[in-house]
MARNULUM-593914 format. One record per atom (N, C-alpha, C, CB): residue number from 1; atom name; x, y, z. Coordinates in Angstrom, 1 decimal. Glycine has a CB too. Layout:
! MARNULUM-593914
NUM, CA, X, Y, Z
...
This chain:
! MARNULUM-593914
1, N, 66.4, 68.5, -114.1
1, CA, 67.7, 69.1, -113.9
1, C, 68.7, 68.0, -114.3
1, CB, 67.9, 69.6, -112.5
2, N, 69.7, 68.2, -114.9
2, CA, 70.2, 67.3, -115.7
2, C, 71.6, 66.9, -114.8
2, CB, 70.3, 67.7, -117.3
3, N, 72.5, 65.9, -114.9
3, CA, 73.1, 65.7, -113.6
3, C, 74.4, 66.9, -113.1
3, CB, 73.7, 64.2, -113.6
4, N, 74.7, 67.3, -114.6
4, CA, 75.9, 67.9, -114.7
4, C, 75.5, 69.5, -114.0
4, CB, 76.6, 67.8, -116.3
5, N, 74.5, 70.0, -114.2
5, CA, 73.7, 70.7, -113.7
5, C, 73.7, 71.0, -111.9
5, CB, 72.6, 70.1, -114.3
6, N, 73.1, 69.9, -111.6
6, CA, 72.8, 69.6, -110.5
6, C, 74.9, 69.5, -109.7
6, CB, 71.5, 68.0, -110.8
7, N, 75.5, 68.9, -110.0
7, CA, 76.5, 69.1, -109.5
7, C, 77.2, 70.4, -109.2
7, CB, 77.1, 68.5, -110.2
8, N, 77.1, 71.3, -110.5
8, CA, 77.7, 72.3, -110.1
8, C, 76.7, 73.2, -109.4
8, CB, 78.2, 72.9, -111.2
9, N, 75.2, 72.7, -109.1
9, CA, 74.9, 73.7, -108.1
9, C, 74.3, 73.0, -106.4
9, CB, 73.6, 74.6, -109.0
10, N, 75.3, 72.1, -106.9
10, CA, 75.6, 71.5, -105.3
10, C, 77.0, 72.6, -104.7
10, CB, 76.3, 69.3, -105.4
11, N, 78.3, 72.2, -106.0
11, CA, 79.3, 72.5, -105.3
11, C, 79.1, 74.4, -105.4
11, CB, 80.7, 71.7, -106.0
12, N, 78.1, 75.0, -105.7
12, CA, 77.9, 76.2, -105.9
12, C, 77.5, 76.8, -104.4
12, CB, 77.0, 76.4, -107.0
13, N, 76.5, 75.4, -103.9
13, CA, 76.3, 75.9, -102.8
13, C, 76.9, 75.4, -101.6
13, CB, 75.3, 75.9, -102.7
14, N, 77.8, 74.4, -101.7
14, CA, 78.8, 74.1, -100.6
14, C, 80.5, 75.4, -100.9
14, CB, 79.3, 72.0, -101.0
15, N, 80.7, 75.7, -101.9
15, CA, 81.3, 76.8, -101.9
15, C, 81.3, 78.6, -101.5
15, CB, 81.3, 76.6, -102.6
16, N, 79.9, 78.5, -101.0
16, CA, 79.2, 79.8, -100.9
16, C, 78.6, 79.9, -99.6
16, CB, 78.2, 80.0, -101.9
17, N, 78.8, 78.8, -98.6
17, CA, 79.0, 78.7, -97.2
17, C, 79.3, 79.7, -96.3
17, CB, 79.8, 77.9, -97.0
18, N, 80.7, 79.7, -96.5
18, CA, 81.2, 81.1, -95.7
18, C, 82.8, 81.6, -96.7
18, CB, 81.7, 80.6, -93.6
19, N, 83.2, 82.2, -96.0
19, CA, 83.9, 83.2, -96.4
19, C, 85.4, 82.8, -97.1
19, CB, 84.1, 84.2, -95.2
20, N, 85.8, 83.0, -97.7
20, CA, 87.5, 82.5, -98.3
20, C, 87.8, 82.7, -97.3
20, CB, 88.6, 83.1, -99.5
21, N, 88.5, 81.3, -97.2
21, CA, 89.6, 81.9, -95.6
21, C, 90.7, 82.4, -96.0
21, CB, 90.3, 80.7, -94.4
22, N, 91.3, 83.3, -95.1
22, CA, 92.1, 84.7, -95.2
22, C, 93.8, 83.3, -95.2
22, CB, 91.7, 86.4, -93.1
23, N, 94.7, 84.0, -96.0
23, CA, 95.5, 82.5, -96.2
23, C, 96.5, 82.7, -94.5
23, CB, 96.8, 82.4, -98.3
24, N, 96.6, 84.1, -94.5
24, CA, 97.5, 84.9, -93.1
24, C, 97.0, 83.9, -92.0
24, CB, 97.0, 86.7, -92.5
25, N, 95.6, 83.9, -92.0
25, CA, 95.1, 83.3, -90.9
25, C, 95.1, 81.7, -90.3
25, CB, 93.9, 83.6, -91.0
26, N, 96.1, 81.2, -91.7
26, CA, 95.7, 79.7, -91.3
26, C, 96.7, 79.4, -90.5
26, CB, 95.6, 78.7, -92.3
27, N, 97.8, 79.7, -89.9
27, CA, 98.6, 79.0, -89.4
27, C, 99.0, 79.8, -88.0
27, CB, 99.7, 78.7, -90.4
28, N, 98.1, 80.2, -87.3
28, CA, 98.6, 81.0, -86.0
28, C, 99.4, 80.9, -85.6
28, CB, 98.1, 80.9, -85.1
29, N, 99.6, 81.7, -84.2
29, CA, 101.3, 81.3, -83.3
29, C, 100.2, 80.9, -82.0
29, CB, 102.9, 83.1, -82.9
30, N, 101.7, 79.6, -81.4
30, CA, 101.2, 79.1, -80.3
30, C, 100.9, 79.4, -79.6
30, CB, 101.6, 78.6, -79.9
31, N, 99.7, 79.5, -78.5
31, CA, 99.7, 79.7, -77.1
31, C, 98.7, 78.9, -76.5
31, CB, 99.5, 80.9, -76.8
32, N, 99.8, 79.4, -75.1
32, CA, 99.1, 77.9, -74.0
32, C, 98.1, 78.4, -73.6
32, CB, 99.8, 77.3, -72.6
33, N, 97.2, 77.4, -73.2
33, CA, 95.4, 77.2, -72.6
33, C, 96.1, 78.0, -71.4
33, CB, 94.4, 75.0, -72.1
34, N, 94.9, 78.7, -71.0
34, CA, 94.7, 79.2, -69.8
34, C, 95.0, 78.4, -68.5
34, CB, 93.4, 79.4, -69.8
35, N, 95.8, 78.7, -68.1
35, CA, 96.4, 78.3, -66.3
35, C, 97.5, 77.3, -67.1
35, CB, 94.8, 77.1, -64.7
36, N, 98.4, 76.7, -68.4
36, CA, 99.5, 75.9, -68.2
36, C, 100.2, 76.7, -68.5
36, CB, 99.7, 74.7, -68.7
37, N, 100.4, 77.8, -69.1
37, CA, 101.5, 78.8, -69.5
37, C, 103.0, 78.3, -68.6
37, CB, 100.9, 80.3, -69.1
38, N, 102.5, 79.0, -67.3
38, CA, 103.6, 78.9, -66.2
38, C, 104.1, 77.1, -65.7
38, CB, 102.8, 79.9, -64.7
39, N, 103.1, 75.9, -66.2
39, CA, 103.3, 74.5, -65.9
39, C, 104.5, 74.3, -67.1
39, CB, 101.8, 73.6, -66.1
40, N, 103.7, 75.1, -67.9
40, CA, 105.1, 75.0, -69.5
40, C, 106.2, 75.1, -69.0
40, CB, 105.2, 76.3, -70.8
41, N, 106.6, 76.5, -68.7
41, CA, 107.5, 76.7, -68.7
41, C, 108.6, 75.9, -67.8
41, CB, 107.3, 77.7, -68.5
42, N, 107.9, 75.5, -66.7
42, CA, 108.4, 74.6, -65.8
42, C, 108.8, 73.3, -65.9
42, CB, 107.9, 74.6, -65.1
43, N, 108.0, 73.0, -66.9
43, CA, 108.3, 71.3, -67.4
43, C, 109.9, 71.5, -68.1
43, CB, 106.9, 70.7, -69.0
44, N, 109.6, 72.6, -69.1
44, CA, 110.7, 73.0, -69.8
44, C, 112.2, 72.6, -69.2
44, CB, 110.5, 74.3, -70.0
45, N, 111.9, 73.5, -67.7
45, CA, 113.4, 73.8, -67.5
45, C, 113.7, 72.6, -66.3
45, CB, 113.7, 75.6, -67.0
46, N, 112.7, 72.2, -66.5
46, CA, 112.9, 70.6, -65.5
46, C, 113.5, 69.9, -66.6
46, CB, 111.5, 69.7, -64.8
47, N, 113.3, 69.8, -67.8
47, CA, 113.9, 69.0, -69.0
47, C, 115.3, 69.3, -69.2
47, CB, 113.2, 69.2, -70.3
48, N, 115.4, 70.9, -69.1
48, CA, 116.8, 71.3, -69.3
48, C, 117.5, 71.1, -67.9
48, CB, 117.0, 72.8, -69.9
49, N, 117.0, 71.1, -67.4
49, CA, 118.1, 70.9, -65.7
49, C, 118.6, 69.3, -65.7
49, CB, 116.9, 71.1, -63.9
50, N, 118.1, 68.1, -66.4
50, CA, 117.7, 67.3, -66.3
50, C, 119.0, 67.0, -67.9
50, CB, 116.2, 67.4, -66.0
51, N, 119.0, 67.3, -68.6
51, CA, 119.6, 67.4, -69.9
51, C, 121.1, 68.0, -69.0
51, CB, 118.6, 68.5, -71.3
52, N, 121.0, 69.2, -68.3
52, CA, 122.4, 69.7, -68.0
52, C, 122.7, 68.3, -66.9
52, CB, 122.4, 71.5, -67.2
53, N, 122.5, 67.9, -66.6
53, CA, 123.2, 66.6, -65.3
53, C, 123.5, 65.9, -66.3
53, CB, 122.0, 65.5, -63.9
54, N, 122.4, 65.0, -67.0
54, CA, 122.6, 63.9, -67.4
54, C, 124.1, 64.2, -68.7
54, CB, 121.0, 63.2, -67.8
55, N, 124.3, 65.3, -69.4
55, CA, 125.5, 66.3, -70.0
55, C, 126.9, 65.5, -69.6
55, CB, 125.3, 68.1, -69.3
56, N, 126.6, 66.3, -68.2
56, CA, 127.8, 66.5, -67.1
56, C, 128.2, 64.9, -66.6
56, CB, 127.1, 67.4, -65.6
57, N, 127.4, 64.4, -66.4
57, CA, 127.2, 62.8, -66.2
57, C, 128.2, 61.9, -66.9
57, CB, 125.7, 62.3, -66.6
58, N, 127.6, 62.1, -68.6
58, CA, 128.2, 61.8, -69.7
58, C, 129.7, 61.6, -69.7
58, CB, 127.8, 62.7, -70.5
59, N, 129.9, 62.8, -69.9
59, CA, 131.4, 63.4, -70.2
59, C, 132.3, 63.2, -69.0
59, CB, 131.4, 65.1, -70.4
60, N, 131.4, 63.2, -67.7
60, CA, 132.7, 62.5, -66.6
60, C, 132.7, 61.0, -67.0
60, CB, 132.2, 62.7, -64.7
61, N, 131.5, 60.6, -67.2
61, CA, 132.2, 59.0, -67.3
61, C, 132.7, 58.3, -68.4
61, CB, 131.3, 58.0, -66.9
62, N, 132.5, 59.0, -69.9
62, CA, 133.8, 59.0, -71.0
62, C, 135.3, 59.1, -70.1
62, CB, 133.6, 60.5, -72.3
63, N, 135.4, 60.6, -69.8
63, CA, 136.6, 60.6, -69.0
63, C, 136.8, 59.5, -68.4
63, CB, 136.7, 61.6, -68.1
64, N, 136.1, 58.9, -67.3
64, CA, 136.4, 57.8, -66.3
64, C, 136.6, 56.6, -67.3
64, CB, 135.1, 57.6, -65.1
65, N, 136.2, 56.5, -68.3
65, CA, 136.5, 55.3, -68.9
65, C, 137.7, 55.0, -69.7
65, CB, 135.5, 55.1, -69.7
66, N, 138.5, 56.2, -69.9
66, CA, 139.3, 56.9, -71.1
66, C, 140.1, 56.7, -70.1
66, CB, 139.1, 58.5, -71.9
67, N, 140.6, 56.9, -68.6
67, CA, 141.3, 56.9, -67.8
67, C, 141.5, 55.5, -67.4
67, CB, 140.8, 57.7, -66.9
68, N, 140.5, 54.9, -66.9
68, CA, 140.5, 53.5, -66.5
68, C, 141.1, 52.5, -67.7
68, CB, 138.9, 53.0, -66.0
69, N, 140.5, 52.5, -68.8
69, CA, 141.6, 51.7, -69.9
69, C, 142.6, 52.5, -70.3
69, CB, 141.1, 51.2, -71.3
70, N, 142.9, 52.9, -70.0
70, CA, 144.4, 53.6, -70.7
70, C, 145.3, 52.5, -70.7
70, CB, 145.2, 54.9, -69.8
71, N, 145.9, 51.1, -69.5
71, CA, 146.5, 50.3, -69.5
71, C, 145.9, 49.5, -69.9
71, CB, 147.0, 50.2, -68.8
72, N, 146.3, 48.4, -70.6
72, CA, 145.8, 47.1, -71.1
72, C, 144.1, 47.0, -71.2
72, CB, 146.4, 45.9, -69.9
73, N, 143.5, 48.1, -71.3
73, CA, 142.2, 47.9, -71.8
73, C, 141.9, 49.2, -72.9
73, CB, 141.1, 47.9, -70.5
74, N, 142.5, 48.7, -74.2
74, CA, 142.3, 50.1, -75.0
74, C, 140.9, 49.9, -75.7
74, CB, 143.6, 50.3, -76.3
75, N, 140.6, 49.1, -75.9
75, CA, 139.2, 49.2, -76.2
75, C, 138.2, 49.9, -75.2
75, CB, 138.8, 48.0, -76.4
76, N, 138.4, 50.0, -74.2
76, CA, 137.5, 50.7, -73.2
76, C, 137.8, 51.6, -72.7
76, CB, 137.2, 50.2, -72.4
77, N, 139.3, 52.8, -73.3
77, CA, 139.3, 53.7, -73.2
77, C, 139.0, 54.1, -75.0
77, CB, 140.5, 54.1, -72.3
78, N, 138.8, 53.5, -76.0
78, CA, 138.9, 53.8, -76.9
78, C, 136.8, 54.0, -77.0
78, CB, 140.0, 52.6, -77.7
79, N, 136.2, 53.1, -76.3
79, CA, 134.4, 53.2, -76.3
79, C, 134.2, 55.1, -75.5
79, CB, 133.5, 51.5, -74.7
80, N, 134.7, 55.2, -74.2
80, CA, 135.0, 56.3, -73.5
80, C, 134.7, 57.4, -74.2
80, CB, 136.2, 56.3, -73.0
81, N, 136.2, 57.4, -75.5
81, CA, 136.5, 58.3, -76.5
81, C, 135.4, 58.1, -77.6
81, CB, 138.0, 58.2, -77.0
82, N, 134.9, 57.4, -77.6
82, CA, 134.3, 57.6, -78.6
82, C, 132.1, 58.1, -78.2
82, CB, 134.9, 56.0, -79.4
83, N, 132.2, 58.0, -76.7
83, CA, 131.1, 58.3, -76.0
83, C, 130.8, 60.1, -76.6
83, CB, 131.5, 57.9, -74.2
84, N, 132.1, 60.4, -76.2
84, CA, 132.3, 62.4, -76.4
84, C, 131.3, 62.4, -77.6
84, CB, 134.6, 63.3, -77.0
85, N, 131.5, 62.5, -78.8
85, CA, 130.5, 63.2, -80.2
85, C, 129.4, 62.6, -79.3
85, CB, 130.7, 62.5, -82.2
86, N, 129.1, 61.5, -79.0
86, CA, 127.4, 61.0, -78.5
86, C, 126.7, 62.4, -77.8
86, CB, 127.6, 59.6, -76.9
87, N, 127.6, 62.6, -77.0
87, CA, 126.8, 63.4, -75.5
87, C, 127.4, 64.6, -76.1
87, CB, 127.5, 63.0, -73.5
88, N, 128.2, 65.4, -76.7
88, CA, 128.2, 66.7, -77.0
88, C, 127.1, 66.7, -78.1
88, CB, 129.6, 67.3, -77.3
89, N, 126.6, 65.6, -79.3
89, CA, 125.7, 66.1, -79.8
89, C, 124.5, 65.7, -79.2
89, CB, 125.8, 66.0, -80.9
90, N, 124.2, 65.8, -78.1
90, CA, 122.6, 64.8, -77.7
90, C, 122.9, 66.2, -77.0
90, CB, 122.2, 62.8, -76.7
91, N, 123.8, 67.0, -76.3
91, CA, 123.9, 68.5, -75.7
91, C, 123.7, 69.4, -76.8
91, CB, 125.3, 68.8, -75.0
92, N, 123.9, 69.1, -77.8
92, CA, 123.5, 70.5, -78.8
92, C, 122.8, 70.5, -79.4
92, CB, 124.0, 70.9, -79.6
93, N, 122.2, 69.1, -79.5
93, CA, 120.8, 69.4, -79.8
93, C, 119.2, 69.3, -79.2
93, CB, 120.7, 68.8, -80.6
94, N, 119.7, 69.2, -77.5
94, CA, 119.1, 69.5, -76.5
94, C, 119.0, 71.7, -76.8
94, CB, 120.0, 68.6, -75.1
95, N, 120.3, 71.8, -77.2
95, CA, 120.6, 73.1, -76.6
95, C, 119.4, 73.9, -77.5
95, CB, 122.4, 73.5, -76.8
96, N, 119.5, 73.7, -78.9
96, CA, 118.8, 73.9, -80.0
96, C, 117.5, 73.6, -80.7
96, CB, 119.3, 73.7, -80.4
97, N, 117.0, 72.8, -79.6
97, CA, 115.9, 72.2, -79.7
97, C, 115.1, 73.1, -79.9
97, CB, 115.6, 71.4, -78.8
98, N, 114.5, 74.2, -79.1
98, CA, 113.5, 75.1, -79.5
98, C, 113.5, 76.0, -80.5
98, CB, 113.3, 75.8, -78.6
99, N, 115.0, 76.0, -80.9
99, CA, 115.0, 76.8, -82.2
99, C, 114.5, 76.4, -83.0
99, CB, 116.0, 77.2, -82.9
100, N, 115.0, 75.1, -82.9
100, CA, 114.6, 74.0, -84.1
100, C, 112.6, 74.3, -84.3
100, CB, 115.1, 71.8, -83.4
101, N, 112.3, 73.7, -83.1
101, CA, 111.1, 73.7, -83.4
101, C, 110.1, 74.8, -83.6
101, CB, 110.7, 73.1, -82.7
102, N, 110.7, 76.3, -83.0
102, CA, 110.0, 77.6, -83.4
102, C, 109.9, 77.7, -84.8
102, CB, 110.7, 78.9, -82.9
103, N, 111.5, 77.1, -85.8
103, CA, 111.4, 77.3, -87.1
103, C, 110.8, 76.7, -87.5
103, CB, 112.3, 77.4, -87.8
104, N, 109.8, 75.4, -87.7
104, CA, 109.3, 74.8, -88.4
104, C, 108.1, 74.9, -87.9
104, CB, 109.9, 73.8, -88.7
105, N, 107.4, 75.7, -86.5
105, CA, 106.6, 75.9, -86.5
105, C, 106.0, 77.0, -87.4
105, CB, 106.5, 75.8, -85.5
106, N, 107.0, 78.1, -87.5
106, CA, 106.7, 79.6, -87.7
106, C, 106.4, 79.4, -88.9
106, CB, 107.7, 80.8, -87.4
């Protein structure tokens, strides 16, 4: 059997294994193991409860900082102001996070 031979009836028979996989089938949708479903969900909204404080947190102490230099410390009401885009976008993309990731899972 000559080698070229012999190759293609290696890969003849490593190709003839099992079945073409179905292409639909390769990329399922998520789901959780048995008994974390309901742990999921709870982690989740511990993250978002946790994202809403630390939010709220944020934005009062820009304010508090924006307030407190207003006299003779403009650089430190000017950090304050410049805290806001930080924490409204670390909030929107807390907010959008699962979209985000459903789309690039799906």
């Amino acid at each position: 059997m000559a080698l070229h031979d012999f190759a293609q009836h290696i890969a003849t028979q490593v190709l003839a294994v099992g079945p073409t996989p179905d292409p639909g089938n390769l990329n399922p949708a998520p789901v959780a193991p048995p008994g974390l479903d309901g742990m999921g969900n709870t982690f989740i909204s511990w993250i978002k409860w946790i994202l809403l404080i630390c939010g709220v947190g944020g934005l009062m102490v820009c304010g508090i900082m924006m307030a407190v230099g207003r006299r003779q410390r403009s650089a430190f009401a000017a950090d304050g102001a410049a805290g806001i885009p930080w924490v409204l976008g670390g909030l929107t993309l807390g907010s959008v996070a699962s979209i985000i990731v459903f789309a690039v899972l799906k």
